[in-house]
C-alpha positions in Angstrom: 50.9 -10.6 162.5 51.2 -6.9 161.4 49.8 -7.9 157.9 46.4 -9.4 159.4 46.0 -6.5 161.5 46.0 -4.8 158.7 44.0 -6.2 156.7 41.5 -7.3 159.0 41.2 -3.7 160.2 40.5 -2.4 156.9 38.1 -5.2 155.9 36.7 -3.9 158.9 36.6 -0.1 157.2 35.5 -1.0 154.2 32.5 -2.9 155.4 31.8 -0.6 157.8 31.0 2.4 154.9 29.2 0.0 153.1 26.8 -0.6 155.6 26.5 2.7 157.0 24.4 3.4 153.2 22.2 1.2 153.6 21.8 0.1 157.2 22.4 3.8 158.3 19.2 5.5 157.1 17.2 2.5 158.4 18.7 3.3 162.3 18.1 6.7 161.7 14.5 6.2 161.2 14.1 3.5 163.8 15.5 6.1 166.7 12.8 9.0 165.2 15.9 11.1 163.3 15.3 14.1 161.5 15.1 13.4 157.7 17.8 15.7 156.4 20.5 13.2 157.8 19.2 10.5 155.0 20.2 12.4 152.1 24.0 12.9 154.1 24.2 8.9 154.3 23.2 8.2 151.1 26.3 9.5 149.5 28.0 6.5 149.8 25.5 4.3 147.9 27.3 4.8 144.4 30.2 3.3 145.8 28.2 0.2 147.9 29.4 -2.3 145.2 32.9 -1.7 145.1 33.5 -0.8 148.6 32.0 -4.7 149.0 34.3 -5.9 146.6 37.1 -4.1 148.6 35.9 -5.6 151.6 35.7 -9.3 149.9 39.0 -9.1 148.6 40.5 -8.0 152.2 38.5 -10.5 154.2 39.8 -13.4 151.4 43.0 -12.2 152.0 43.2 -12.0 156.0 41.2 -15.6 155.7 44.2 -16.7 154.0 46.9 -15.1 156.4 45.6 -16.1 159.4 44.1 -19.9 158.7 45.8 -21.4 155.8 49.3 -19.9 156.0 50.1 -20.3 159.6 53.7 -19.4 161.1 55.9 -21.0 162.9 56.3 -19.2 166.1 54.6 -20.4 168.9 55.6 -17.5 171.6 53.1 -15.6 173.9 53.6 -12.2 171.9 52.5 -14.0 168.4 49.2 -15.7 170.4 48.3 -12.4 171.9 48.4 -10.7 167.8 46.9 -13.9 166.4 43.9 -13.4 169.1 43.6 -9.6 168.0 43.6 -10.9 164.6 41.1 -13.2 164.8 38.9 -11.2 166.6 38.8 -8.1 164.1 38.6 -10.8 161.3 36.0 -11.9 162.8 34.0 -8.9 163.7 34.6 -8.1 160.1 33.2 -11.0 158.6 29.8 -10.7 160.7 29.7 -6.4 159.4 30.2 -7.4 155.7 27.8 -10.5 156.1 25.2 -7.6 157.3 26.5 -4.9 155.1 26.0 -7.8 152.0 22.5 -9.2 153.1 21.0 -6.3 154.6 18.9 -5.1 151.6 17.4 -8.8 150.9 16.5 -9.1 154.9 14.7 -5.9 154.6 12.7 -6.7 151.5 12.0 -10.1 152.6 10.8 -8.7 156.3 8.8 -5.9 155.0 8.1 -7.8 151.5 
């Protein structure tokens, strides 16, 4: 279960920088932050496109670890890592989702 920890954790990284580009800036204004933290999050927004490509790849592979290619072992200690696993792929999946359709929700809210 090591492997999908993994994985699933840095799925978790990589969608997590490259939301905070986009979605970062936008939370900033919301609470009333000063503007010079903008131009400090906006560093990242080169690299949007392959940090989502990262994360795509990592997701598709912890997908693939932890529903098609089950194991064997049924014991308590592998149910407690598949739940962890499960749960970061999971919160994952619902940060790239964001991080991937964040932009189009915005333009189509404020249109």
């Amino acid at each position: 279960m090591k492997k999908e920890n993994i994985s699933s954790t840095g799925t978790l990284f990589a969608s997590a920088l490259a939301a905070i580009c986009c979605i970062g800036p936008a939370v900033a204004l919301v609470t009333g932050a000063s503007m010079g933290i903008l131009g400090s999050l906006m560093v990242l927004d080169p690299y949007r496109p392959w940090l989502l490509g990262l994360a795509a790849i990592m997701l598709g592979y912890s997908f693939f670890r932890l529903f098609v290619r089950k194991t064997a072992c049924a014991c308590e200690a592998d149910f407690r890592a598949r739940k962890v696993s499960m749960m970061l792929f999971w919160s994952a999946a619902c940060l790239f989702t964001a991080a991937l359709t964040y932009q189009q929700i915005l333009n189509w809210v404020y249109g």
